[in-house]
C-alpha positions in Angstrom: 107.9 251.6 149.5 106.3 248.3 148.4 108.3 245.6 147.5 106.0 244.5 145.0 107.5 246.0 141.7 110.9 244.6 143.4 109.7 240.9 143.1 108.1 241.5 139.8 111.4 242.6 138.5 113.3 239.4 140.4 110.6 236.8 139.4 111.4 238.2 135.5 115.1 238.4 136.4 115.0 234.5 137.5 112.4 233.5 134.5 115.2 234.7 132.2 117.8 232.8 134.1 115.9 229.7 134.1 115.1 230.0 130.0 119.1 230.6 129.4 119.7 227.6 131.4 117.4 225.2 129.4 118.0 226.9 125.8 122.0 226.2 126.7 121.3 222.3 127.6 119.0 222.4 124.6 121.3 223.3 123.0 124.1 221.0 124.1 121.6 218.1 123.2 121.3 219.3 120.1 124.9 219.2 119.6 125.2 215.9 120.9 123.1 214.4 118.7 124.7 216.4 115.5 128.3 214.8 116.7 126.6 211.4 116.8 125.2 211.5 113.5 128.4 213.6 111.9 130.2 210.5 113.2 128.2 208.0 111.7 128.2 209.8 108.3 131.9 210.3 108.3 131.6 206.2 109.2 130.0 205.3 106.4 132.1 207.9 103.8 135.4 206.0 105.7 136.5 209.4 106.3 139.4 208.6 108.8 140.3 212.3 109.4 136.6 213.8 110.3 136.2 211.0 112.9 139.3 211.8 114.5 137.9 215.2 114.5 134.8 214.1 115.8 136.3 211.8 119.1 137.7 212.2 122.0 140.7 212.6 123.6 139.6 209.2 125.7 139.5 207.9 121.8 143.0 209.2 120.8 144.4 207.3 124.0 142.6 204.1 122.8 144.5 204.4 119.3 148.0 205.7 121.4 147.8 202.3 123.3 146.6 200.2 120.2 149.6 201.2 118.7 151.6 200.6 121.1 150.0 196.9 121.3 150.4 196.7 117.5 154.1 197.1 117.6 155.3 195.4 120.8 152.9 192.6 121.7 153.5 188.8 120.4 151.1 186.1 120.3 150.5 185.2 123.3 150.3 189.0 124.4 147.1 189.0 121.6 145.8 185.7 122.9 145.1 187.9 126.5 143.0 190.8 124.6 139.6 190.6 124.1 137.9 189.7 121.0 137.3 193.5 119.1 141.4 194.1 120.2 142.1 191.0 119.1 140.8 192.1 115.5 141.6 196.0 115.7 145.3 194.6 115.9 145.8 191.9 113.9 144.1 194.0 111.3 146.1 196.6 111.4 148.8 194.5 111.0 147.1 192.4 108.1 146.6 195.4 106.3 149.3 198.4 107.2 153.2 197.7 105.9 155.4 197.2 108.7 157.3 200.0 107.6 154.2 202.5 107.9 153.3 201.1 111.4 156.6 201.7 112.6 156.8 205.4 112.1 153.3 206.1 112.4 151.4 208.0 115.1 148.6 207.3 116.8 146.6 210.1 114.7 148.0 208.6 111.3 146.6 205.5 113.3 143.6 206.1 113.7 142.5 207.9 110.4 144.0 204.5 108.8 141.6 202.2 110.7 138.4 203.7 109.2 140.1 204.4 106.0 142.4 202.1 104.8 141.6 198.9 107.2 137.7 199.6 107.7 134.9 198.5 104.9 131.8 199.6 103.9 129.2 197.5 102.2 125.5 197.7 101.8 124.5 195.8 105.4 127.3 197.6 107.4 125.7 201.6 105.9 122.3 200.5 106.3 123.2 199.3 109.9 124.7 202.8 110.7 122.2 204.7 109.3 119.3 202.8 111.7 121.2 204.0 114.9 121.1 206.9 117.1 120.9 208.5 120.8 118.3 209.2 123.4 118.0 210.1 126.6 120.7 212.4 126.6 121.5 214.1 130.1 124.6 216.7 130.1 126.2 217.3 133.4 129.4 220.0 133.0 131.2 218.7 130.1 130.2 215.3 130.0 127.1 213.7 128.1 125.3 210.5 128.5 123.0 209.2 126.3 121.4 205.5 125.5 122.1 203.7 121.9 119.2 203.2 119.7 118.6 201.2 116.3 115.3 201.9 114.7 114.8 205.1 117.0 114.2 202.4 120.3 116.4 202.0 122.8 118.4 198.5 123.3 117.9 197.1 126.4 119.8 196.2 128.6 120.8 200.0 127.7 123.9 200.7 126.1 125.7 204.0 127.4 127.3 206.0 125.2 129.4 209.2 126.3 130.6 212.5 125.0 132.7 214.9 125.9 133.2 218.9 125.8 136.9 220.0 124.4 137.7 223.0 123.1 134.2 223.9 123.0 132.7 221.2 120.6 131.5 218.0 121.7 133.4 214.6 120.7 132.1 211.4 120.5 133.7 208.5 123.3 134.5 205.6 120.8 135.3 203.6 123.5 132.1 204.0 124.8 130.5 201.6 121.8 133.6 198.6 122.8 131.5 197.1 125.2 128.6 196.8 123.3 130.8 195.6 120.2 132.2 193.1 122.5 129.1 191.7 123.3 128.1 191.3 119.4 131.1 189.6 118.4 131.0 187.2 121.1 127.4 186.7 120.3 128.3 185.9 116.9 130.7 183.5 118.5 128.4 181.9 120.2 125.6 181.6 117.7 128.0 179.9 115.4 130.0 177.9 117.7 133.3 179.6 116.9 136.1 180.0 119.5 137.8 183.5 118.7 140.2 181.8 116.7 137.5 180.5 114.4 135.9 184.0 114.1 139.4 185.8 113.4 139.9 182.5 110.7 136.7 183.8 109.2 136.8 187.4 109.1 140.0 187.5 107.3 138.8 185.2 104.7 135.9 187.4 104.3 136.0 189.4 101.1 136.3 192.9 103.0 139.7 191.7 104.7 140.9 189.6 101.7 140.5 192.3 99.4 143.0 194.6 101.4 145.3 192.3 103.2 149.1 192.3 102.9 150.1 189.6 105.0 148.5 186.3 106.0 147.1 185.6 109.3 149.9 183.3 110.4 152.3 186.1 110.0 150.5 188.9 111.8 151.2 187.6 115.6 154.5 188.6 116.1 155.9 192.2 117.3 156.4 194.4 114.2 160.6 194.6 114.4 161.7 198.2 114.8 
């Protein structure tokens, strides 16, 4: 018998294959990039509960241990974080009554910070809305992709991840720190502020002044539980 008809039906059998294999990372990229940009709408709406939703449980651990930092660490504890810590904390302390932080989770926590302690003005939406992802490889559950503002890519690149849980890919918040660290301190910098100076100046800013429930002198101390 000729094996011809055979290989016909195996080529077609692996042509198939192959296609199911690209539509699924297709796919996957697709998803990606509909996370990224469900994110950054749920960003801009301060819609605390979608973006827990839409992050990871690498995310939720960032908020567990924030908390943990908000109610324990005194000042010279916050004098050893870095800068975006620095102000992640003494926000949340600025702006959430003690008595909330001390029964709070680290959900609760994290809805607050882009609900009750984030802002959104004009600069800050049109900011968002100019950002997005490329170069997106997908290996297992994990995704990689490359930041970009005005559809081009930043260079030196900046990495963000995702993740696959429970089916549905989540966004790695803590992927962006590094890159926020950088722009802080570049503000820093550009301005000749110590972090001190820059902390002074954000929480005279109207964004932070308009929510604010304690002064920043009385926000580096341990909440007492």
């Amino acid at each position: 018998m000729s094996n011809k008809p055979l290989n016909q039906i195996m080529r077609k059998i692996l042509i198939l294959a192959l296609s199911i294999i690209f539509i699924g990372c297709s796919s996957d990229k697709e998803e990606v990039i509909t996370t990224f940009n469900n994110f950054n709408k749920a960003n801009i709406e301060l819609n605390g509960e979608k973006i827990y939703q839409l992050s990871d449980s690498n995310s939720h651990e960032y908020y567990k241990n924030l908390l943990n930092k908000i109610l324990k660490l005194d000042s010279i504890g916050v004098s050893k974080l870095n800068l975006s810590d620095k102000v992640n904390l003494l926000s949340a302390r600025a702006v959430i009554e003690d008595s909330i932080i001390k029964k709070i989770s680290s959900k609760e926590l994290m809805i607050k910070m882009y609900t009750e302690v984030s802002s959104m003005d004009t600069i800050k939406i049109n900011s968002i809305k100019k950002s997005g992802i490329t170069n997106i490889s997908i290996e297992n559950k994990n995704a990689n992709s490359d930041f970009t503002i005005n559809e081009k890519t930043l260079s030196p690149n900046v990495n963000l991840k995702f993740s696959k849980e429970n089916g549905k890919w989540k966004f790695n918040v803590v992927s962006m720190a590094d890159f926020t660290e950088k722009q802080l301190n570049a503000i820093c910098e550009q301005n000749g502020f110590s972090h001190i100076d820059f902390i002074q100046w954000i929480f005279s800013a109207s964004n932070i002044g308009d929510k604010k429930i304690k002064e920043l002198d009385d926000i580096w101390n341990p909440i007492i539980i």
